[in-house]
N, C-alpha and C positions, 0 to 999 in steps of 0.2 A: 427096533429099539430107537427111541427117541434122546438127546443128547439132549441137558441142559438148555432151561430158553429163558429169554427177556425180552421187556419188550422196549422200544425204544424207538425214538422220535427223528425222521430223517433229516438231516440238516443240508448235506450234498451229495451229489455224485460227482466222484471226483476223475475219475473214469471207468474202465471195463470192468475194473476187479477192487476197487477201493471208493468207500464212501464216508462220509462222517456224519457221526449221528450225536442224542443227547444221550445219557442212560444215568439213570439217579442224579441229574444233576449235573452231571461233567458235560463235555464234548471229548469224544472218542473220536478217534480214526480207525476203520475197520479194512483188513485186507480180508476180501474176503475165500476161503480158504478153496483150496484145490484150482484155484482157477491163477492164468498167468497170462494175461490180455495182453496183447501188441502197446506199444508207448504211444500215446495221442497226445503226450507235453515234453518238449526239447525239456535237454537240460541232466537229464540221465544216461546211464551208462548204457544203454542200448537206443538204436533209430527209434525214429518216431514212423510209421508207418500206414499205410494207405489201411490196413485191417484195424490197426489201431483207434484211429481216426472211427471206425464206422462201428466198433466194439463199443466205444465210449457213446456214442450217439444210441447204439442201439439198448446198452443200460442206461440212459434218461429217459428215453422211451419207454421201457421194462416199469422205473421206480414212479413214468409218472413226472417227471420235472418238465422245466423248462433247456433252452438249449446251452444255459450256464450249468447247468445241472442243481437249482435251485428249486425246491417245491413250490407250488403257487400256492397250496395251502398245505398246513399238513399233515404228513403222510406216516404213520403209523406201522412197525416193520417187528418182526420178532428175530431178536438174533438167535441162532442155535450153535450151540459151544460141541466140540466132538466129542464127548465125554458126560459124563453125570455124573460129576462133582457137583457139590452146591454152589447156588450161583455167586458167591464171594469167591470161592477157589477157584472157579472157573472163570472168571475174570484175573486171574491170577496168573495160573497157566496155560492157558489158550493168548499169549502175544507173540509176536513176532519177533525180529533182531532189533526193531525201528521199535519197539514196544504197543503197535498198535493193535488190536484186539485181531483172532483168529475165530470167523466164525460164519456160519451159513445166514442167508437174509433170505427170510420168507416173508410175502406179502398177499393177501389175501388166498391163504393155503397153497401159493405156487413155492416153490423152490429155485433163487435167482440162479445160486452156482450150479446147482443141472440144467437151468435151461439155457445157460450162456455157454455151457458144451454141446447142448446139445443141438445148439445153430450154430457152433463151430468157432466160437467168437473166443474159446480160450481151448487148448489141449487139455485133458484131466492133467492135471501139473501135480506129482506126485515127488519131483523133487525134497522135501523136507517131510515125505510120511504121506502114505495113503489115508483118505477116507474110512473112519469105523465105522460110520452112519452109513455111507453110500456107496461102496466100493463100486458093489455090482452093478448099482444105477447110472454111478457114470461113467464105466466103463462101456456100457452096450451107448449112452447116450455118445460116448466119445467115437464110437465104431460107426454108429448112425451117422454123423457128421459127417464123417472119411470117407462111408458108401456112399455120399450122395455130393461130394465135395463142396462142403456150406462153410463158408466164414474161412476161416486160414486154411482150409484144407482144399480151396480151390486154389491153383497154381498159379492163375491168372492176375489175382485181386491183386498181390501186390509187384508185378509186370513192368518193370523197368524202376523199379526202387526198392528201398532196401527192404529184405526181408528176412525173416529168421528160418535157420535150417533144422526142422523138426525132424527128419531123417537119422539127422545127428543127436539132436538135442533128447530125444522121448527115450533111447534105449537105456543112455547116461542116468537120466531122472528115474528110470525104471531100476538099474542097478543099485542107483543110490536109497530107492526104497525099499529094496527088499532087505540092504545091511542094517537099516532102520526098524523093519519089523521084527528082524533076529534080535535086537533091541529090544522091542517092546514086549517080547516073547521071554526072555530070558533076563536082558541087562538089571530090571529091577527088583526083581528074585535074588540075584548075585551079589546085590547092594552098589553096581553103576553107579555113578549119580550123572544125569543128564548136565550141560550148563544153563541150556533155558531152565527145564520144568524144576531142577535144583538148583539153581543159582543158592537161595539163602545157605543152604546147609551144605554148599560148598563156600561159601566165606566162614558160616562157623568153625567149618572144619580145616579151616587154613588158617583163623583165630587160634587155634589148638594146634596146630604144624603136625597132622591128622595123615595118613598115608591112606587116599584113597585112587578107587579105578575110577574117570570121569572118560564119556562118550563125547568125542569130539568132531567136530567139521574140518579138516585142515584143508578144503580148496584152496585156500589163499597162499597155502605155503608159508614161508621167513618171509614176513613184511617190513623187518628194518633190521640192519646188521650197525650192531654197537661195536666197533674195533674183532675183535675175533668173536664178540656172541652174538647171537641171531635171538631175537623175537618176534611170538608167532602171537598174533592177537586168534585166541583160539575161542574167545566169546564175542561180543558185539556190544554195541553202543549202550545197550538195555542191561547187559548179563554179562559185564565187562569178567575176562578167564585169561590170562598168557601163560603159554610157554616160553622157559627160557633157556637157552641152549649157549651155557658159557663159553666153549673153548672148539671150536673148529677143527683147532689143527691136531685135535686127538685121535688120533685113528678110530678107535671106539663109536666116537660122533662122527669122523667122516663117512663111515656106514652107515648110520643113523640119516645125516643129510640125504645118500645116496638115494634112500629108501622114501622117505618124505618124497624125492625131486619123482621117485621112478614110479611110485604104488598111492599113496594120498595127496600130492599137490597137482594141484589144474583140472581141466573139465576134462573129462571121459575118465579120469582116476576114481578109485574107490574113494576118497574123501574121510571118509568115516574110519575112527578108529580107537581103540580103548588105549590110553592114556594111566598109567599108573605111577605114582608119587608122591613124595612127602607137599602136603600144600603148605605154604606162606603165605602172607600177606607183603605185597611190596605198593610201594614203602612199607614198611613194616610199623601199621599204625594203622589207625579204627578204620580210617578212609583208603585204605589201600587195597591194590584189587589183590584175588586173589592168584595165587602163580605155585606153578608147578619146573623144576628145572631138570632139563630130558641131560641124561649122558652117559645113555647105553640103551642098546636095541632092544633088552629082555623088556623096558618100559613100554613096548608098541606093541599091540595083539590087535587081531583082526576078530577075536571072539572076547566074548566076556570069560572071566576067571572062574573056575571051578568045572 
């Protein structure tokens, strides 16, 4: 099965796993999907890294640029979207939290994110959802890497600097995919609503103060406490989603924290969890995001409803 394609005009490579291109006219920034390359620019929340460095060399090599990662002439690329929606919907729901597009880049009939696992230069990165297109492709390509130790899966490459602990890191990413495909298996059958891929029709339905189940990410846990209530930015900068947890010191909610702090906040937690409530809008006005207010445990399920 083939996924959605466009074709579009390469502009950069910005490193391992992100590049920006034209498509109808705009300039996009593309992460390109399944793949999660070592950092090769300070400045972010993870090192920059000796793999990093040679991940991003080795996709301007790949795309063809120069050592800025600029074309010298150019380079012509087809994006492919995981899905077969049309290509206006899928340019839609294929972005990311930064809003930038989610998508494979083929050039001259190779496939960039299989062959950058498959020299080792990113883990199949399954953290936010496996591959529908490619599971099985880059899974044996991700096994091929490991048996033969190429790109981050040699131990040595990054040898007295910092490095990241995929040990730790792959089983987490793999946990959090599979509560993700019980998602995609069931959540929109139930009537779920995601906050990426439903963003609109969860603001309409928070225009209408609508009582639905929404699929959420809570790694980040309560990221600002207002006197006794806590807010949890439960969407992102693209797909702006809060919960809001008035009163603390209610027993009711000091369970409710316990369980956030012990089962979905922080890495190696399940993350993921079905969310049920009356939505709002706050401020409560055309521009305001949409919000859910937690205060009692029966709101948090580990499965979809029904």
């Amino acid at each position: 099965m083939a996924g959605t394609r466009v074709e579009v005009t390469l502009l950069k490579v910005v490193d391992g796993d992100t590049i920006k291109v034209t498509l109808d006219g705009r300039n996009e920034s593309v992460r390109l999907t399944c793949l999660d390359t070592e950092e090769s620019w300070p400045g972010g929340n993870k090192p920059v890294t000796e793999a990093g460095r040679r991940a991003s060399a080795w996709a301007k090599s790949w795309f063809g640029t120069d050592g800025d990662g600029m074309p010298p002439a150019p380079v012509t690329l087809t994006l492919e979207f995981d899905t077969q929606d049309p290509p206006s919907l899928a340019q839609v729901r294929h972005r990311d939290n930064y809003g930038r597009l989610l998508a494979y880049a083929h050039k001259a009939g190779k496939n960039y994110n299989l062959d950058a696992v498959a020299a080792g230069w990113s883990p199949y990165f399954v953290k936010y959802g496996r591959s529908r297109l490619y599971h099985g492709a880059l899974l044996r390509a991700e096994a091929q890497a490991q048996a033969v130790g190429s790109g981050v899966w040699n131990p040595d490459l990054n040898a007295g600097g910092p490095s990241r602990d995929y040990v730790r890191l792959v089983p987490w990413w793999q946990m959090r995919d599979s509560l993700i495909e019980t998602y995609r298996a069931t959540g929109p059958q139930a009537g779920v609503l995601s906050v990426r891929l439903d963003h609109a029709h969860l603001v309409a339905a928070a225009r209408r103060g609508e009582v639905v189940t929404v699929f959420c990410d809570l790694q980040g846990g309560i990221n600002r406490w207002v006197g006794d209530g806590g807010l949890i930015y439960a969407g992102s900068p693209a797909q702006p989603f809060n919960l809001w947890i008035a009163d603390r010191r209610a027993s009711e909610v000091q369970a409710l924290l316990r369980l956030l702090a012990t089962r979905y906040a922080g890495e190696g937690r399940f993350n993921y969890v079905y969310i049920t409530g009356k939505t709002a809008l706050y401020p409560a006005r055309d521009d305001g995001k949409p919000q859910i207010v937690l205060a009692e445990l029966a709101q948090l399920a580990d499965l979809p409803p029904g």
